[in-house]
N, C-alpha and C positions, 0 to 999 in steps of 0.2 A: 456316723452322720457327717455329713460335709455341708461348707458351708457353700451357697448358692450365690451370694452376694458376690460382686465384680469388687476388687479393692478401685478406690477412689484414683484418678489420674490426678499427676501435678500436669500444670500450665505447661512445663515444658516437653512433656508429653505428648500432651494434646497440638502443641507446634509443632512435634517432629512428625506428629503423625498424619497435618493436612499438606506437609510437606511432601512428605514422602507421598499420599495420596498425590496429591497434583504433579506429581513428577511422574508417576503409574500411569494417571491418564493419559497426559500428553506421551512416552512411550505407545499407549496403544494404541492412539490416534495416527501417531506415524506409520504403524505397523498397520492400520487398518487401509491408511489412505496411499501408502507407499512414500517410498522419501523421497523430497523432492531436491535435486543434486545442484552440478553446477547450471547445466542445463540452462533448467528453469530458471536461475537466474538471471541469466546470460538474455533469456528472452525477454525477462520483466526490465530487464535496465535496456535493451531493444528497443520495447516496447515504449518507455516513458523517454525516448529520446525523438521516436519517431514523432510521436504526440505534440511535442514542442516543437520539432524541426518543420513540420510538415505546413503548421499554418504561418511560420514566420517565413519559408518559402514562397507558401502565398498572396503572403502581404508582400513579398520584394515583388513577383512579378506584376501582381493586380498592379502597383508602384509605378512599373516599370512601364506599364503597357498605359496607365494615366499621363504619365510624362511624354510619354510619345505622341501621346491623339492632344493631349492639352496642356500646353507648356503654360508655365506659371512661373511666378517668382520662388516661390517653394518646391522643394523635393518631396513630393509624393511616396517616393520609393523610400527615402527614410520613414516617413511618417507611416506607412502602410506595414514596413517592415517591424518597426517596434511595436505596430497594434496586434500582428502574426505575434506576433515574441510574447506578447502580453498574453493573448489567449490562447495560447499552449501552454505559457508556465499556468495559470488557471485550469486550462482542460487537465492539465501533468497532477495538481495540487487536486485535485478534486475527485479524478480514480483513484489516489494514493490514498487518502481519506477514506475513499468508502472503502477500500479491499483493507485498510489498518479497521475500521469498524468490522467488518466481516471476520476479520479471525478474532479480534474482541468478545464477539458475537459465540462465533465458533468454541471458542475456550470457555466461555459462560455455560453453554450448554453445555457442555463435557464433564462440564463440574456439580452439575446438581442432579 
């Protein structure tokens, strides 16, 4: 006759073993989704450069082309320039956020 009962787990058990689960997942995840290399990187920090670069761009020229049709006691091109600067690091801050929420998201599902 045998017995059918499981023996009882200690604590420290039961932590090596959502450990080691959670490390299984994300393994398969990789393997499902492919690995993402330097590459990718390379394009994500691209990416978050152009984001910031592009509208403080815009604000020097908007700036520049203000100054020229309507001269004033103040520099446009400064002040246009740091509002481009301002709303890139915001547009930069704000993709970063949702795609760090997405693999958040991502890892939650994978786990239940």
């Amino acid at each position: 006759m045998t017995d059918e009962r499981t023996p009882a787990s200690s604590p420290s058990e039961t932590t090596f073993n959502k450990v080691v689960s959670k490390k299984l997942v994300r393994k398969l995840r990789v393997q499902r989704d492919g690995k993402q290399g330097v590459w990718f990187g390379l394009g994500m920090f691209g990416l978050i450069g152009w984001s910031i670069a592009l509208p403080t761009l815009l604000g020097a020229m908007a700036g520049l082309w203000w100054d020229k049709h309507h001269a004033s006691a103040h520099s446009w091109t400064l002040a246009l320039l740091i509002a481009g600067l301002v709303i890139g690091c915001a547009n930069a801050w704000h993709w970063i956020a949702q795609e760090a929420k997405a693999m958040q998201d991502s890892e939650e599902d994978g786990h239940e």
